[in-house]
C-alpha positions as CSV (number, residue, x, y, z in Angstrom):
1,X,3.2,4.5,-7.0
2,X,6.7,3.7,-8.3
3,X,6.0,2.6,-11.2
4,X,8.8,4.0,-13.9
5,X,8.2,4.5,-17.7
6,X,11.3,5.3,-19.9
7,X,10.3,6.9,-23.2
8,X,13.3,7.7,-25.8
9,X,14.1,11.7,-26.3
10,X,11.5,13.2,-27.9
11,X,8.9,11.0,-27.7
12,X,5.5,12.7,-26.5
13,X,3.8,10.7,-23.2
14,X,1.3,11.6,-21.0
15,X,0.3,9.9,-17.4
16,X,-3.4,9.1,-16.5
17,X,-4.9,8.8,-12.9
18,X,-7.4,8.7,-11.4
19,X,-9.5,11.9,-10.8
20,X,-9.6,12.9,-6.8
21,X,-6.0,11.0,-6.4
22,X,-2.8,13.2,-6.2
23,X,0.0,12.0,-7.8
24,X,4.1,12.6,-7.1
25,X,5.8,12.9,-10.5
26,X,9.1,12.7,-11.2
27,X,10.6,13.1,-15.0
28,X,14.3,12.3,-15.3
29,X,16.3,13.2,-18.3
30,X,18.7,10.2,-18.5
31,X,21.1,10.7,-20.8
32,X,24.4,7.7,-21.2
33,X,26.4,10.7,-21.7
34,X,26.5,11.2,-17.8
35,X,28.9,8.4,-18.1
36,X,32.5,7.9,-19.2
37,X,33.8,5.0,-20.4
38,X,37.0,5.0,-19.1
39,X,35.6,4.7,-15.3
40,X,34.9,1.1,-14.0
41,X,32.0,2.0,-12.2
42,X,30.7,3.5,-14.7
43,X,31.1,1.3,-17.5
44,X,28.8,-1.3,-15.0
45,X,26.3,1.6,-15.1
46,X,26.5,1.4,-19.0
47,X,25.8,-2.1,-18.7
48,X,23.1,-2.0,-16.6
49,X,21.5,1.0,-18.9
50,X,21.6,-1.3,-21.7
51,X,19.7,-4.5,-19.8
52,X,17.2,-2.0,-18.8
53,X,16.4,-0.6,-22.1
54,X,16.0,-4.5,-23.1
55,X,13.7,-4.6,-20.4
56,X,11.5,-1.8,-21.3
57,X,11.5,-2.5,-24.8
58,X,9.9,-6.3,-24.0
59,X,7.6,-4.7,-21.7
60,X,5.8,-1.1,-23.2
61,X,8.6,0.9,-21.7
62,X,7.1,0.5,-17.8
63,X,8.9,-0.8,-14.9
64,X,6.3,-2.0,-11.8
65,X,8.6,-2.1,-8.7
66,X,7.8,-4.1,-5.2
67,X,7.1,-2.2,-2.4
68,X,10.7,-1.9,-1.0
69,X,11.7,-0.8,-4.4
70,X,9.3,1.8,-4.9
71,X,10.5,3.7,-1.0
72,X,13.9,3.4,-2.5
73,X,13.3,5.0,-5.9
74,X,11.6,7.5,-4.4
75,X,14.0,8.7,-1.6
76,X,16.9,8.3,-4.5
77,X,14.5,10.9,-6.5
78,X,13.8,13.5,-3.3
79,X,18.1,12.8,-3.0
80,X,18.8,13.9,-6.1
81,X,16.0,16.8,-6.0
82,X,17.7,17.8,-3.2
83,X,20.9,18.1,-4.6
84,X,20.3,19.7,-7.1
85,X,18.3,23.1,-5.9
86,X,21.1,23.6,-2.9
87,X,23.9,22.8,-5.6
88,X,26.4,22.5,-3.0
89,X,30.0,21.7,-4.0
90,X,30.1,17.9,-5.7
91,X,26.2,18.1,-6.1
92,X,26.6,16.8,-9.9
93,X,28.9,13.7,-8.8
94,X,26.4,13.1,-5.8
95,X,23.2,12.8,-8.1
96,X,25.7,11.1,-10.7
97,X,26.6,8.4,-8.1
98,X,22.7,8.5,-7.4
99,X,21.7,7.7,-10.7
100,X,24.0,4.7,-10.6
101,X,22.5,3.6,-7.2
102,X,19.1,3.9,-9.1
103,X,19.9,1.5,-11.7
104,X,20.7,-0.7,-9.1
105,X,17.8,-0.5,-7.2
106,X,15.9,-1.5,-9.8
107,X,17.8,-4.3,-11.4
108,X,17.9,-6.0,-7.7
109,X,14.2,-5.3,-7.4
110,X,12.4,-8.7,-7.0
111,X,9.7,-7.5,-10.0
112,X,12.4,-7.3,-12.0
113,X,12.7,-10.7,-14.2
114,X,15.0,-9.9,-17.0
115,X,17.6,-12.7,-16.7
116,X,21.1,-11.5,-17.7
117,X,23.5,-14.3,-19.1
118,X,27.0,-14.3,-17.3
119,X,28.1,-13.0,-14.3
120,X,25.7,-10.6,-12.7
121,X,26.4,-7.1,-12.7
122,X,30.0,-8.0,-14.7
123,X,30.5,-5.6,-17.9
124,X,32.1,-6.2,-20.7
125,X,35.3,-4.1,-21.3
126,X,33.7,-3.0,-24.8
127,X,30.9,-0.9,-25.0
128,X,30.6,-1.9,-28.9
129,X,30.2,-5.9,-28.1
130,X,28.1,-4.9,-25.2
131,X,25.6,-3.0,-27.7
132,X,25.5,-5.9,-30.1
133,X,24.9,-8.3,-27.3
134,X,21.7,-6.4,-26.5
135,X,21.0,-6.2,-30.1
136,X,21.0,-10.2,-30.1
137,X,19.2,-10.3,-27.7
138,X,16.3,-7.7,-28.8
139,X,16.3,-9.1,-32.5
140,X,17.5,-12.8,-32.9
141,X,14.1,-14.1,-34.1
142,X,15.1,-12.3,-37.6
143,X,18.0,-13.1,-39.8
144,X,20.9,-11.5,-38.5
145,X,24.9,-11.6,-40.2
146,X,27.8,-9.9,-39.3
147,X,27.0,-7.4,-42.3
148,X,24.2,-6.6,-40.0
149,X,25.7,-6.0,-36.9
150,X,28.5,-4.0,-38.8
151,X,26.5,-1.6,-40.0
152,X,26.3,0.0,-36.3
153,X,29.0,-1.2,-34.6
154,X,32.5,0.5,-36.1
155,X,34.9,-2.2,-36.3
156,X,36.7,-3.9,-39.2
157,X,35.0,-7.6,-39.8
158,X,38.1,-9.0,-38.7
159,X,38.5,-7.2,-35.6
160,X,34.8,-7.4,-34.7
161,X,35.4,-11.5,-34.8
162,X,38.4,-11.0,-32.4
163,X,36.8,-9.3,-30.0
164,X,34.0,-11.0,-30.0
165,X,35.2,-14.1,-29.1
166,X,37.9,-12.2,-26.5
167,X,34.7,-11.1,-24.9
168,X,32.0,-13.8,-24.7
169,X,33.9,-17.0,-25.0
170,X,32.2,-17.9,-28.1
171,X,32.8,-17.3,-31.5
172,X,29.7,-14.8,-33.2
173,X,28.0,-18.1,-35.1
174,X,28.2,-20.1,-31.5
175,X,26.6,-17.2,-29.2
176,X,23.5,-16.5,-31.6
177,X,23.1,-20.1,-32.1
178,X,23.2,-20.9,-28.2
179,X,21.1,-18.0,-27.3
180,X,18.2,-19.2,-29.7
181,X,18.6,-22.7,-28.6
182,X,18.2,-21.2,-24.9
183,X,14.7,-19.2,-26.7
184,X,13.5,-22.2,-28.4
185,X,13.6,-24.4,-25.3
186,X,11.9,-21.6,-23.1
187,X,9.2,-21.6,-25.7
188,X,9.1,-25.6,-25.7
189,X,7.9,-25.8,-22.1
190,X,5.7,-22.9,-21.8
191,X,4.0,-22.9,-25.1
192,X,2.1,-25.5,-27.2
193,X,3.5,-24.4,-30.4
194,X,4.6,-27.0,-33.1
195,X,8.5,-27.7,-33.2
196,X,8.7,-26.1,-35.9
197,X,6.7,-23.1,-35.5
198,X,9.0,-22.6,-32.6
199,X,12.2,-23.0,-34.7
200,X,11.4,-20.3,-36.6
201,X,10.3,-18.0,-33.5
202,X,13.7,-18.4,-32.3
203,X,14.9,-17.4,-35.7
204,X,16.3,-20.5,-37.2
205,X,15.1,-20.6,-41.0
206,X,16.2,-24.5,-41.2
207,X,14.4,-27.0,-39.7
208,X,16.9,-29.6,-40.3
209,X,19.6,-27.0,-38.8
210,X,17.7,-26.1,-35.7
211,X,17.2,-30.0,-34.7
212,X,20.7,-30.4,-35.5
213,X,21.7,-27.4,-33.3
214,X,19.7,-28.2,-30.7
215,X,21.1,-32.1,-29.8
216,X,24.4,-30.2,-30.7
217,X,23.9,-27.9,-27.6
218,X,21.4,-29.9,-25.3
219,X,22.3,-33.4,-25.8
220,X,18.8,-34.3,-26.9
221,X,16.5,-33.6,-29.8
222,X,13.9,-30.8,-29.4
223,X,10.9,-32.9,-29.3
224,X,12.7,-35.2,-26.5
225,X,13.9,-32.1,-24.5
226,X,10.4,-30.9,-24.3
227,X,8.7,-34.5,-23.3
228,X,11.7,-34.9,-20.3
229,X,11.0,-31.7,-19.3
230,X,7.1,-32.0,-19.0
231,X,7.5,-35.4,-17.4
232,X,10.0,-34.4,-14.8
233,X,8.0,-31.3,-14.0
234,X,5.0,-33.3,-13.6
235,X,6.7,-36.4,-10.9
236,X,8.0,-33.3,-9.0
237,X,4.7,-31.2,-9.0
């Protein structure tokens, strides 16, 4: 009960159960087109979309929910269900201001663990940085250059550069490098993997580069950053 799966357009699914057990389903055609981007409140929906879909992807498309969480959804879904058999005037901007509420929900949820950099809930005034944001995010254990990242996002090199940096803070090179420093000491605390091994999880291809980097950014080497770590964790525990 309340658990959500998001499956892209198209895509065939099916739900199992167990037999003797009756089950309330709800299927939701959620399409980013419900939104405009020229709304505030809706361009923090966008946003919140586009951690979700992160969220999914790392995790087999499912959602599990808490308790709480699960009431909620579910009243949101008999809301909306509502709504729209009686189709009373403003239904469609009720169940549009219900889908928002939804995303939400679930983003406040206490099972959900996706941790999203910057201020929470703030959205970024482009839609196009936003998208490669997500796409760092999803993909910055591989090689990525701007040729990449231009090849879906339509803005001249130049421009692309200047908004970036209006948006983040950080020029492009600085934000990938900072968020796989940010990987790469995650993965030197909870796994036993070799420094090296871990460099190139995080999607450095130069050892030398990644060390170098990594004191640039944390003050301290990566093999040092992981032994303080370990050793503070074990005084306090």
């Amino acid at each position: 009960m309340g658990d959500l799966l998001f499956y892209p357009t198209g895509q065939k699914h099916a739900i199992s159960y167990e037999a003797g057990k009756s089950i309330l389903f709800f299927q939701l055609y959620f399409s980013e087109e419900l939104f405009s981007a020229s709304v505030n409140i809706e361009k923090e929906a966008l946003f919140i979309l586009g951690q979700l879909k992160l969220y999914v992807k790392k995790r087999n498309q499912e959602i599990h929910l808490s308790r709480i969480g699960c009431e909620r959804i579910s009243k949101l879904f008999e809301n909306m269900r509502w709504e729209f058999t009686k189709r009373y005037r403003g239904y469609s901007w009720t169940i549009r201001f219900k889908l928002i509420e939804l995303l939400v929900t679930v983003i406040r949820d206490r099972e959900f663990k996706l941790p999203i950099r910057g201020e929470m809930g703030k959205p970024f005034s482009n839609s196009h940085i936003q998208d490669v944001l997500i796409y760092l995010e999803t993909d910055y254990m591989n090689e990525i250059t701007v040729n990449n990242i231009l090849q879906f996002c339509p803005l001249s090199r130049s421009h692309f550069h200047a908004l970036f940096k209006q948006e983040t803070g950080k020029t492009f090179i600085e934000y990938l490098n900072n968020l796989r420093c940010e990987k790469a000491a995650e993965l030197l605390i909870t796994t036993d993997d070799t420094v090296l091994d871990i460099a190139l999880k995080s999607g450095f291809n130069n050892f030398s580069h990644f060390c170098h980097t990594f004191k640039q950014l944390k003050g301290i080497s990566p093999k040092k950053y992981k032994s303080s770590i370990l050793s503070r964790n074990s005084l306090t525990g």
